[in-house]
C-alpha positions as CSV (number, residue, x, y, z in Angstrom):
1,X,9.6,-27.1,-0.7
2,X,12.3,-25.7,1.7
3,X,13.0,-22.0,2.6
4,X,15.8,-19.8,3.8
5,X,15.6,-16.2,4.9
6,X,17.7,-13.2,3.7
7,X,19.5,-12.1,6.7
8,X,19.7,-8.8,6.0
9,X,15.9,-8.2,5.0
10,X,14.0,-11.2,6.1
11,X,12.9,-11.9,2.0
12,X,12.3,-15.6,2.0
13,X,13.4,-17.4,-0.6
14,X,12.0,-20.9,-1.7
15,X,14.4,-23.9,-3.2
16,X,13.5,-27.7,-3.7
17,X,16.1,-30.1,-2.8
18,X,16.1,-33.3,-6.0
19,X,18.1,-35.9,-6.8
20,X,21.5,-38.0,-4.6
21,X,20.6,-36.8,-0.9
22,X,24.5,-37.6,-0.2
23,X,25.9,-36.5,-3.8
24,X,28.2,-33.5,-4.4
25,X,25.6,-30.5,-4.1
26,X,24.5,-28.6,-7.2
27,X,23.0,-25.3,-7.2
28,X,20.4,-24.2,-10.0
29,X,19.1,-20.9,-10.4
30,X,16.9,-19.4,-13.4
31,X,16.9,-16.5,-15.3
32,X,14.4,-13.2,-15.3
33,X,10.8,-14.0,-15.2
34,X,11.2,-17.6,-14.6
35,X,11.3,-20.1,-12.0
36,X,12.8,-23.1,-10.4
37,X,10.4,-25.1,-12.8
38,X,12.9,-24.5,-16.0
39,X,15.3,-27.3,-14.5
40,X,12.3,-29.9,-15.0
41,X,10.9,-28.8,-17.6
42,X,13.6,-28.9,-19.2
43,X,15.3,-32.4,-18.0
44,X,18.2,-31.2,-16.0
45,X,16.8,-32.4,-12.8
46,X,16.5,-36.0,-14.6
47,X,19.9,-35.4,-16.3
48,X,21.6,-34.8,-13.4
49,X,19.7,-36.1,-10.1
50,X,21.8,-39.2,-10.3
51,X,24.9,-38.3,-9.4
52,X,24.2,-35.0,-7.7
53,X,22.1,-33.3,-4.4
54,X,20.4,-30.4,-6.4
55,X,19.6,-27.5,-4.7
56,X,17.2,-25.3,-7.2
57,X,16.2,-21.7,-6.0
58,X,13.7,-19.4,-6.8
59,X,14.9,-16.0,-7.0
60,X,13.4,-13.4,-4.9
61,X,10.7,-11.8,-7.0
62,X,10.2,-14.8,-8.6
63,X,8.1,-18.6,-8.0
64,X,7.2,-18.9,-4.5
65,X,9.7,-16.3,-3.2
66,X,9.3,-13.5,-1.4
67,X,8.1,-10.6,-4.0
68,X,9.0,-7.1,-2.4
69,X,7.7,-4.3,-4.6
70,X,10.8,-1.8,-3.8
71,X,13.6,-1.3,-6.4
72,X,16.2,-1.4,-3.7
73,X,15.0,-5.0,-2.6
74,X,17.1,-6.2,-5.5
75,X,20.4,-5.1,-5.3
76,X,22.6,-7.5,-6.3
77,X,24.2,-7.5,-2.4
78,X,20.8,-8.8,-1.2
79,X,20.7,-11.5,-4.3
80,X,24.1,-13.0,-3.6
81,X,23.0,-13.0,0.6
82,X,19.6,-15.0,-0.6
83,X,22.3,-17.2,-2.1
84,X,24.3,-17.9,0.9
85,X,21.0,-18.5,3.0
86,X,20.2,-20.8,0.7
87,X,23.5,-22.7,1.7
88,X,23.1,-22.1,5.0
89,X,19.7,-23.9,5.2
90,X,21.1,-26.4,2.9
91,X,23.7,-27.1,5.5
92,X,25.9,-26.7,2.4
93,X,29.2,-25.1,2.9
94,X,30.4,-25.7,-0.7
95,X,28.5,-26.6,-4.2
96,X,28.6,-26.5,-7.9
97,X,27.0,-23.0,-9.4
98,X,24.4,-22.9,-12.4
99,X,23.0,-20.4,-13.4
100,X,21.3,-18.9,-16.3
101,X,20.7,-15.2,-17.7
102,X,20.5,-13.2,-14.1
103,X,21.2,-16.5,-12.4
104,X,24.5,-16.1,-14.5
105,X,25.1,-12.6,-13.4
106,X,24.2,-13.5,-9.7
107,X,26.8,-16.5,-9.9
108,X,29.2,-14.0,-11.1
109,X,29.1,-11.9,-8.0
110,X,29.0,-15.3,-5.9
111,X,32.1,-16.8,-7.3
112,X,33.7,-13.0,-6.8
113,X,32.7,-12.2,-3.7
114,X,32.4,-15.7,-1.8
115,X,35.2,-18.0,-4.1
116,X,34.9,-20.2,-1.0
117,X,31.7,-21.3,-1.4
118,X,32.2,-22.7,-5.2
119,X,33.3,-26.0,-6.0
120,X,32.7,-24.5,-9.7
121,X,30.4,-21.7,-11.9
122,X,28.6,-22.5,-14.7
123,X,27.5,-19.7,-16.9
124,X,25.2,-20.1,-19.7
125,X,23.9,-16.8,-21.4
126,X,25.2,-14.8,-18.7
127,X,27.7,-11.7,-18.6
128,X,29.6,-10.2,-15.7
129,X,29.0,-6.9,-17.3
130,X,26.5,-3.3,-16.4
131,X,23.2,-4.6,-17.8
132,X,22.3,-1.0,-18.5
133,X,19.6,-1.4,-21.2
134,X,20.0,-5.3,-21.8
135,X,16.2,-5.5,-20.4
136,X,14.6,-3.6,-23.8
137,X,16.7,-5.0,-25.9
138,X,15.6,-8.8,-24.8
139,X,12.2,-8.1,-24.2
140,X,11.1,-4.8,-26.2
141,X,11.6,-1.4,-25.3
142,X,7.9,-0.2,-23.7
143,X,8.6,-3.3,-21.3
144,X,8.5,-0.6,-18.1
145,X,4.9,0.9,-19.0
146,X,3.7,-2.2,-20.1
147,X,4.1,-3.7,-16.9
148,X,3.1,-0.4,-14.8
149,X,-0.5,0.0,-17.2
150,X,-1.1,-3.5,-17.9
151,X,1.0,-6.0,-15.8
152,X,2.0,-9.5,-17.0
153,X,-0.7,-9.9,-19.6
154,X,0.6,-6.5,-21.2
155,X,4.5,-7.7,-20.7
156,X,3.8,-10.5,-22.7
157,X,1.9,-9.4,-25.4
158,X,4.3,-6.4,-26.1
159,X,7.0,-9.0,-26.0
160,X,5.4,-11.3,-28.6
161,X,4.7,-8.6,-30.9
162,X,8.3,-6.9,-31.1
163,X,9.8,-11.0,-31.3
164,X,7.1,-11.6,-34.2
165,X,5.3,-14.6,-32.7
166,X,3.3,-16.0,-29.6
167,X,5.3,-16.7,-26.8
168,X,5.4,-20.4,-25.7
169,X,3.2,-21.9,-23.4
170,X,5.4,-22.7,-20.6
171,X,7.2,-19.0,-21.0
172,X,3.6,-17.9,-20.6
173,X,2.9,-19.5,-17.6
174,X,5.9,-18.7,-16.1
175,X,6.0,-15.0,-16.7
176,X,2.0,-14.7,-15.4
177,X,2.8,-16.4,-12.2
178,X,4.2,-13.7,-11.7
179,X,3.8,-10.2,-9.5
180,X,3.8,-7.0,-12.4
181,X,4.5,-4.8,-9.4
182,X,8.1,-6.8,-8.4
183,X,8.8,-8.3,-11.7
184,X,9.1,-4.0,-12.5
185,X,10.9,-3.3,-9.8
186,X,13.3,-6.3,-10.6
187,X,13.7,-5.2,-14.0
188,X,14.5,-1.4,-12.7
189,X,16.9,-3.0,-10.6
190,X,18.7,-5.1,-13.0
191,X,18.9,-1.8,-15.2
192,X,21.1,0.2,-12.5
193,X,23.2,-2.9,-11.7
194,X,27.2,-1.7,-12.3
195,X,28.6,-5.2,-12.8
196,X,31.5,-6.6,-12.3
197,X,35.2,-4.7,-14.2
198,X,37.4,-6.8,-16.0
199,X,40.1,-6.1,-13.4
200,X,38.0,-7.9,-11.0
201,X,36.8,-10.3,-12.8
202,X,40.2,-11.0,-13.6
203,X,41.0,-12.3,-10.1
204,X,38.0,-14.9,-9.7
205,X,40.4,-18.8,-10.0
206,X,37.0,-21.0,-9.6
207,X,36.5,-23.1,-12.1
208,X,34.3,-21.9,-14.6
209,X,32.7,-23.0,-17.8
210,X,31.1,-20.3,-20.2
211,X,28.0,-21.1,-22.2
212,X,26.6,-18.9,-24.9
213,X,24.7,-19.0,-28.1
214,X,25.9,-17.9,-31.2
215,X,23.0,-16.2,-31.7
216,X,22.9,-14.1,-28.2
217,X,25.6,-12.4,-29.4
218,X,26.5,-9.8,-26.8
219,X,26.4,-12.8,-24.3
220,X,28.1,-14.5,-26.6
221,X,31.2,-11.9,-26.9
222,X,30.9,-10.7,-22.8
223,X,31.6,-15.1,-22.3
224,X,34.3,-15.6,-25.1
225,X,36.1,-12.2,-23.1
226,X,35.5,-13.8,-19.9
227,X,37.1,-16.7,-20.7
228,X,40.1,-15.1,-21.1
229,X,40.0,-12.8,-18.4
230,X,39.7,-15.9,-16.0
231,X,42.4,-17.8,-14.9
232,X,40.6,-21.4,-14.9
233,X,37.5,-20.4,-17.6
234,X,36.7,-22.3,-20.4
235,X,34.0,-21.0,-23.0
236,X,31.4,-23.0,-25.5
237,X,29.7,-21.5,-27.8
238,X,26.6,-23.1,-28.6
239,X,25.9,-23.0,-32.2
240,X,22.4,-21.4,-33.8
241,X,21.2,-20.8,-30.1
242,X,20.0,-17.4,-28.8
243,X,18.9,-16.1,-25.3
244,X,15.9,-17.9,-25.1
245,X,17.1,-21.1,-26.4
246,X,20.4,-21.6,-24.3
247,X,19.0,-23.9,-22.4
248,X,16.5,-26.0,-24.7
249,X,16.3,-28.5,-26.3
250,X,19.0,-29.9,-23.0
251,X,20.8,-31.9,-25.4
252,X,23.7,-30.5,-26.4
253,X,24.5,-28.7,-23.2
254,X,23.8,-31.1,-20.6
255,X,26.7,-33.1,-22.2
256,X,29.7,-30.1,-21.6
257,X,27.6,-29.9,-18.2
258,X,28.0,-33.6,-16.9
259,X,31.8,-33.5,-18.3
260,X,33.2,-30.4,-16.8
261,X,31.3,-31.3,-13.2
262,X,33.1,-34.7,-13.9
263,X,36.6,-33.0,-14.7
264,X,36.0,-30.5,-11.6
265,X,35.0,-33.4,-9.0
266,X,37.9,-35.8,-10.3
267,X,40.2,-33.0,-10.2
268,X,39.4,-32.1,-6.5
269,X,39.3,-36.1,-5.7
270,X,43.3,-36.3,-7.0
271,X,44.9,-33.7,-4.6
């Protein structure tokens, strides 16, 4: 495990380097509750290690990251430094972007903010718009008591019993390796985030592919409208998928993955 510290408020952040140490670097970062574990778990890091220098992150509040317990400490300003020190320890000055859920949003502000620093942004079940009340409605509703009375154990068992069924093991394991206190003040955070407008969004050129399920359907419509709001976006929808299955089984995504990082680096190899 490698580490990089947030300039601004010493936070450390963990990442693991996999895969081609002299390939085109590739930046991986999970969504809420999860960890840098998804990506093998999954079977993007075997997918992809061949041909790329993978870079995959834990967010701050998550894995083996720093875990502040102050509703401030997430601001998206200090997610998108974390970012950049990531690079900067990396001794990366540019990579490839992707991201799911908040790893999404985060790659959103990236790719607005630092353009530079993107070779390309992959979105799947992201949005570039205010989260306000996205947290409830993908969880459950009582998700801010549960944590504050019960913690993680409490979190997931009011989540299984508004979704109808147990929650999967490696979900499970995820979300309890987790600090109640900071996952809560994460989730606050992610409630009061603005976004980014359409007008802005408008002016971000990287290239960008759009992933969402048909099933996560506000995802789903905030991609397709992205997609046409960005100059050089292209959007996939991925058909019977929802949030929690954007990502699994990798088949069926890795395969838009390895062509549009294949379209991207031969484009950039021509000029």
């Amino acid at each position: 495990m490698s580490e990089a510290f947030n300039p601004i408020d010493n936070t450390r952040i963990a990442f693991t380097e996999a895969g081609a140490p002299g390939g085109i670097p590739l930046v991986l970062v999970h969504g809420s509750g999860l960890s840098r574990a998804i990506w093998r778990g999954l079977g993007y890091v075997s997918a992809l290690r061949d041909e790329y220098r993978l870079l995959l992150v834990d967010l701050r509040g998550h894995g083996l990251s720093g875990k502040p317990h102050s509703q401030e400490a997430y601001r998206m300003e200090l997610v998108v430094a974390d970012l950049l020190a990531v690079y900067e320890a990396a001794r990366v000055e540019q990579a490839h972007y992707f991201g799911y859920s908040f790893g999404a949003r985060a790659g959103f502000s990236l790719a607005e903010q630092h353009p530079e620093r993107l070779l390309s942004f992959i979105s799947a079940g992201g949005s570039y718009r205010s989260p306000a009340g996205s947290v409830g409605k993908l969880f459950f509703e009582n998700y801010d008591e549960a944590l504050g009375v019960g913690g993680m154990r409490a979190f997931l068992d009011g989540w299984a019993a508004a979704s109808g069924h147990e929650i999967d093991p490696a979900t499970t394991a995820a979300f309890m390796a987790n600090d109640a206190t900071a996952i809560r003040a994460y989730f606050r955070q992610v409630e009061a985030e603005l976004g980014i407008t359409a007008e802005r969004l408008a002016g971000v050129s990287t290239p960008t592919l759009l992933l969402a399920g048909t099933d996560d359907r506000q995802r789903y419509l905030d991609s397709e409208r992205a997609a046409v709001l960005m100059p050089h976006a292209t959007f996939l929808g991925l058909p019977g998928r929802d949030h929690g299955t954007t990502l699994r089984p990798a088949a069926g995504v890795i395969e838009p993955v390895r062509e549009f990082l294949a379209a991207v680096d031969a484009g950039r190899s021509a000029r």
